[in-house]
N, C-alpha and C positions, 0 to 999 in steps of 0.2 A: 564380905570383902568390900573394899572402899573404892568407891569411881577412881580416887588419887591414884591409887594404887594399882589398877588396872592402866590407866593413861599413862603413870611413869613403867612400865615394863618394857624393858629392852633384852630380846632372847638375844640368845650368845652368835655371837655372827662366826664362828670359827675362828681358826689362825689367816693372818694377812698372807698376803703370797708374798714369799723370798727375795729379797733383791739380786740382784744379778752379782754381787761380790759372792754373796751367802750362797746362789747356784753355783758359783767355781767354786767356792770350798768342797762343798758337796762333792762335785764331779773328782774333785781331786782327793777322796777319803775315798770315795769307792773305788778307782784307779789305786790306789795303795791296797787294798785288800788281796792274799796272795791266792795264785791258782790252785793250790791246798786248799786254802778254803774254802773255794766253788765247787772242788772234788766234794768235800767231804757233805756240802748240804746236798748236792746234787744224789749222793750215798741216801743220804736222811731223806731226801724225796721220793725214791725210789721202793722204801721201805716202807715209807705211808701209804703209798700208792698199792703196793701190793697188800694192806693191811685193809685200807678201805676197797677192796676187790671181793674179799675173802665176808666184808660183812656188805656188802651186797646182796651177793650171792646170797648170805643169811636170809639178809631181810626178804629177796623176790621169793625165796623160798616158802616162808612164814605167810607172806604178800599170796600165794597161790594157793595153799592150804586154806588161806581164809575166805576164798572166792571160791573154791567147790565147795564149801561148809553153808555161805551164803545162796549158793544155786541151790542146796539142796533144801533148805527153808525155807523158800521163797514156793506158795501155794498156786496154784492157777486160780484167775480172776472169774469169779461165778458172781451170780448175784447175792448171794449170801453176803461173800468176803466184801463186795461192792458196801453192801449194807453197815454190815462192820464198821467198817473204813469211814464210812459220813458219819457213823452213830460215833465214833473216837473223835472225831473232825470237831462235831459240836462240843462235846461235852470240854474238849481241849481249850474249843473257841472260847466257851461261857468260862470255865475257871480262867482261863487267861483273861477277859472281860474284869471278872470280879477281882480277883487280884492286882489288876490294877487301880481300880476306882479305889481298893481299901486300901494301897498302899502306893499312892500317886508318886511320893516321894523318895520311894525306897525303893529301887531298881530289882536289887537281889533279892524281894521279896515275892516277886513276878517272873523273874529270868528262867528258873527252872519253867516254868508253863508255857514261856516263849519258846522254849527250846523244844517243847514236845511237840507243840502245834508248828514250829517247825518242823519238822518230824512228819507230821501226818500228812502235813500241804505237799511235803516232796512225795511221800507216797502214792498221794494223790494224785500225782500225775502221770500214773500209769491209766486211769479210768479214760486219758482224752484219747490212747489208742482205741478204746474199744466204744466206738460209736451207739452200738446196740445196748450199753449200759445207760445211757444219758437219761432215762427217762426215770431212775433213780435219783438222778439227782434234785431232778425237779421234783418228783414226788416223797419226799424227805427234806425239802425248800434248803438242801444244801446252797444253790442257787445265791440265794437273800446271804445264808449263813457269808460267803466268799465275797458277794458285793458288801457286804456289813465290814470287810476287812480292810476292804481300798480305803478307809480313812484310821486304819491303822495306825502307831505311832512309831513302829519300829520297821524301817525300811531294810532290811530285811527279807520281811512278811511278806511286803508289795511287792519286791522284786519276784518274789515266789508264786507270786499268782498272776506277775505277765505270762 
């Protein structure tokens, strides 16, 4: 792309506001429109309203089903699972690492791996309830792994590990 080209761009500023003749047309096309025709959208709104009711109710339905489905998957936190959980942490961190060194240029060829190590770092924040696990972290140098992130390049990430 050329400097010229960047320097002449001018985004679209919208429409000007109205002049005040152009607001009394207005006020006076909407004053012509007859009481029939406020009956009848005020009918049509009615009718949406009870339609968007009806898929609500769908959805919080659907929405509840998937939160006991999600409670019952969800394992209690041992030192195993703790294990687990850093042993994914890294292997996520280093493929997301190398994928980007190989593919500095190409976003989509890293984003899948950003997204998992998203993924685990939310996870991972179940581990700072349980005080009595921390001594995994540091013995597994999860630790380093997470300071190694603070210069991450997708902010995102860093937001994820305030």
């Amino acid at each position: 792309m050329d400097v010229g080209e960047l320097l002449s761009y001018q985004p679209n500023r919208g429409t000007k506001r109205p002049r005040d003749e152009e607001e009394e047309e207005i006020k006076a096309r909407r004053k012509q429109t007859s009481a029939r025709e406020h009956s009848r959208h005020r009918e049509e709104e009615s009718v949406a309203l009870e339609e968007t009711d009806d898929e609500k109710k769908k959805l919080l339905q659907i929405i509840e089903r998937d939160g006991e489905e999600e409670e019952e998957e969800e394992e209690p936190l041992d030192e195993s699972s703790v294990k687990k959980m850093i042993l994914t942490f890294e292997k996520r961190s280093y493929k997301n690492q190398e994928l980007r060194i190989k593919f500095p240029d190409n976003p989509e060829k890293f984003m899948e791996s950003e997204l998992d190590l998203n993924d685990i770092i939310q996870e991972m924040h179940v581990i700072a309830t349980m005080p009595d696990l921390y001594h995994l972290l540091v013995e597994l140098n999860a630790v380093q792994s997470l300071l190694g992130l603070l210069g991450h390049d997708n902010t995102d990430i860093l937001q994820l590990l305030k």
